[in-house]
N, C-alpha and C positions, 0 to 999 in steps of 0.2 A: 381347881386343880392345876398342878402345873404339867408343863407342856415336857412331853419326854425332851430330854437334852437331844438325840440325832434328830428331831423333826425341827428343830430352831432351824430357822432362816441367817444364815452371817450375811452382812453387808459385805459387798467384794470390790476391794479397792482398785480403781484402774489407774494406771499411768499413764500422767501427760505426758501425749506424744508432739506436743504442740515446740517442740525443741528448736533453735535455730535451727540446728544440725542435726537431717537424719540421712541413713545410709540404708541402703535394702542389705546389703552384706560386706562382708570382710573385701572382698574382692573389690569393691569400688572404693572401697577407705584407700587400699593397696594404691587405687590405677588413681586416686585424688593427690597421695603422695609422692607417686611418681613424677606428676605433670609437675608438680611445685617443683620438685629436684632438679627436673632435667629443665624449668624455665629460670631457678635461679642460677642452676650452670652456666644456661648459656648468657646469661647476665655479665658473672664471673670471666667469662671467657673472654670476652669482649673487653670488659675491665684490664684484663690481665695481656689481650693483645696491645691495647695500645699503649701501656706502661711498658711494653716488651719492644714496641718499635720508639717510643721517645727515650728510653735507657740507651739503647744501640744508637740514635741522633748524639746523646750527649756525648756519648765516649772517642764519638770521632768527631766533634765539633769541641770537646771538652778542651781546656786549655791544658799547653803542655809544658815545660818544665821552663821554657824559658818566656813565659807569661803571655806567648803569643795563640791567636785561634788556630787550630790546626785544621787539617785539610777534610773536605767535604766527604760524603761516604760515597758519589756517585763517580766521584772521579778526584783525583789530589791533583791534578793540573789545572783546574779550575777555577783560577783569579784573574781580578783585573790589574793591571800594574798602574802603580800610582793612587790608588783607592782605600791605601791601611789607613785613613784617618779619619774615614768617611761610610756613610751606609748608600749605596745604590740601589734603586729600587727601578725596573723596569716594568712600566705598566701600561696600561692605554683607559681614556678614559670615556670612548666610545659606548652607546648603551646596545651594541647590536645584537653581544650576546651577552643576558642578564648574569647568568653564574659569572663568569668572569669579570665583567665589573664590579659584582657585588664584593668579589674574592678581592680585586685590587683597592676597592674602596677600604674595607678590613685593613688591608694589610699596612696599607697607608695611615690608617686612622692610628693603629696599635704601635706603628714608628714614631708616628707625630706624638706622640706620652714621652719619647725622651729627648732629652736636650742635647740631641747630638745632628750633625751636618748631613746633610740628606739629599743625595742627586738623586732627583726624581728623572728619570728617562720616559717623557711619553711618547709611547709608538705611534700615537695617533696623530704626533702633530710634527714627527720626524720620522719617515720612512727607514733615516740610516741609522736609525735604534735597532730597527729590526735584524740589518745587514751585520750591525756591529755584535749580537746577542747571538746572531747564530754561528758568528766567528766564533765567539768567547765559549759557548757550550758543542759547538760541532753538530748541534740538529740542526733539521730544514722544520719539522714541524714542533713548532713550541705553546706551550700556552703559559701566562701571566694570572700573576705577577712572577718575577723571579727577584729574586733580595742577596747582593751580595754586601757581608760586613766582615767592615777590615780587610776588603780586600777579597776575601775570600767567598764562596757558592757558597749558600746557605738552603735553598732551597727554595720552593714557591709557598702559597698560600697553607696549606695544612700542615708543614714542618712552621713556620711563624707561629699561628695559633696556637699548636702545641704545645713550643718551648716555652711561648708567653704564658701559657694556665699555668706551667709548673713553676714560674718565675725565674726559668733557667736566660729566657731572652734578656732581660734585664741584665743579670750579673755579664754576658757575653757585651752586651752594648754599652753600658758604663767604664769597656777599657777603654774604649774612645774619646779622645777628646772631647770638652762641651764645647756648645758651639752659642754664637754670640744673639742673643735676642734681635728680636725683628726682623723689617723687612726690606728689603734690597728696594733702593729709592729709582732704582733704575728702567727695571722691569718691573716693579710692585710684587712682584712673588713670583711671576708668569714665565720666569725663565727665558723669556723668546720674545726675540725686539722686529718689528720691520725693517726688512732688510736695503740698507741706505744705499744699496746701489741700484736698486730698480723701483723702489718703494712698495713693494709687495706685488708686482706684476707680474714679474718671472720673465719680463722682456727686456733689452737693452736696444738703441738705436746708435747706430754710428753711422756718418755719408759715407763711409767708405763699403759696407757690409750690409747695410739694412737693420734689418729687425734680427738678436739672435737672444736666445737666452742665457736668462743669468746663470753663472755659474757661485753667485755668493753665498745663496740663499737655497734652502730645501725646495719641496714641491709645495708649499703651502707660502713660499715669500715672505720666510721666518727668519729668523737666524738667531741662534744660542745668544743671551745678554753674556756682556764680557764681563759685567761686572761680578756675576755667580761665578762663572766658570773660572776667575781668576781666584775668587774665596774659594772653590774649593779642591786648588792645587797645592 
């Protein structure tokens, strides 16, 4: 006989729960979408500040009608005179504190890419860099590197970077003259010769005075090679 139909047994299909993705309720889907929203925000945010601070570098560093760099954003009195044809870079190359050498090694490296004239000033091997940097910007406390082109303030280490990711360094530094391969047979690159009047001692003797010091020569019994300093006037 057959079996009444309401007493049949139906097989009952379950669902895999076995899902990458499962949620207890609505409420945690919610708070899983918020956390994305508010972590690509602030992604965005960050994106969006420092395209907001290297736009505002360009437009006061941007060139202006008469094809020259114009004046810096921290101050427009800010040059060296005598320097439009050339990139100065004030740096030190002491390892005493690492961020700051690392910053001037950078900033040095990303100049040395183009073919243009480069007074390197190092503070570490001329104290009157320092005297002379703090005339030029009006602090007592500075930190390095500082890079001025053309003449002009350009900024330290994180305005260079910068400008150089957007490739705006480049078009600024190509209005400059090129500058002539190799290297100075003088000094070999070193900028700084022993200084021929005391031969690095920092003492002089005369019968008439004794022992006094040189006045030719820094604290280290250096002296700028004449032969750069002459290229690059």
């Amino acid at each position: 006989m057959w079996l009444p139909w309401g007493n049949k047994k139906m097989p009952l299909r379950i669902h895999d729960t076995s899902s990458p993705f499962s949620c207890s309720s609505f409420k945690d889907i919610q708070h899983l979408c918020t956390q994305d929203s508010s972590a690509s925000s602030k992604r965005n945010a960050n994106v969006f500040h420092r395209v907001r601070i290297v736009n505002s570098l360009l437009r006061s560093w941007g060139p202006s009608r008469t094809g020259k760099i114009t004046d810096s954003v921290s101050d427009p009195s800010i040059s060296i005179p005598g320097a439009e044809k050339r990139v100065v870079v004030y740096f030190t190359s002491l390892r005493v504190v690492r961020s700051t050498f690392e910053d001037c090694k950078t900033v040095r490296s990303i100049l040395h890419g183009f073919r243009v004239s480069i007074d390197e000033r190092n503070l570490s091997m001329d104290s009157r860099f320092l005297n002379e940097l703090r005339g030029i910007l009006g602090q007592s406390n500075l930190t390095l590197p500082r890079v001025f082109i053309g003449g002009r303030y350009m900024g330290g280490a994180e305005e260079i970077k910068q400008l150089h990711e957007i490739g705006e360094l480049k078009k600024i530094v190509e209005r400059l003259p090129a500058a002539e391969p190799g290297t100075c047979v003088v000094c070999s690159g070193y900028r700084f010769l022993l200084c021929n009047e005391c031969n690095g001692s920092r003492k002089l003797y005369t019968q008439k005075s004794g022992f006094k010091s040189c006045t030719a020569c820094n604290e280290n019994g250096l002296i700028r090679c004449p032969s750069c300093s002459c290229a690059q006037l």
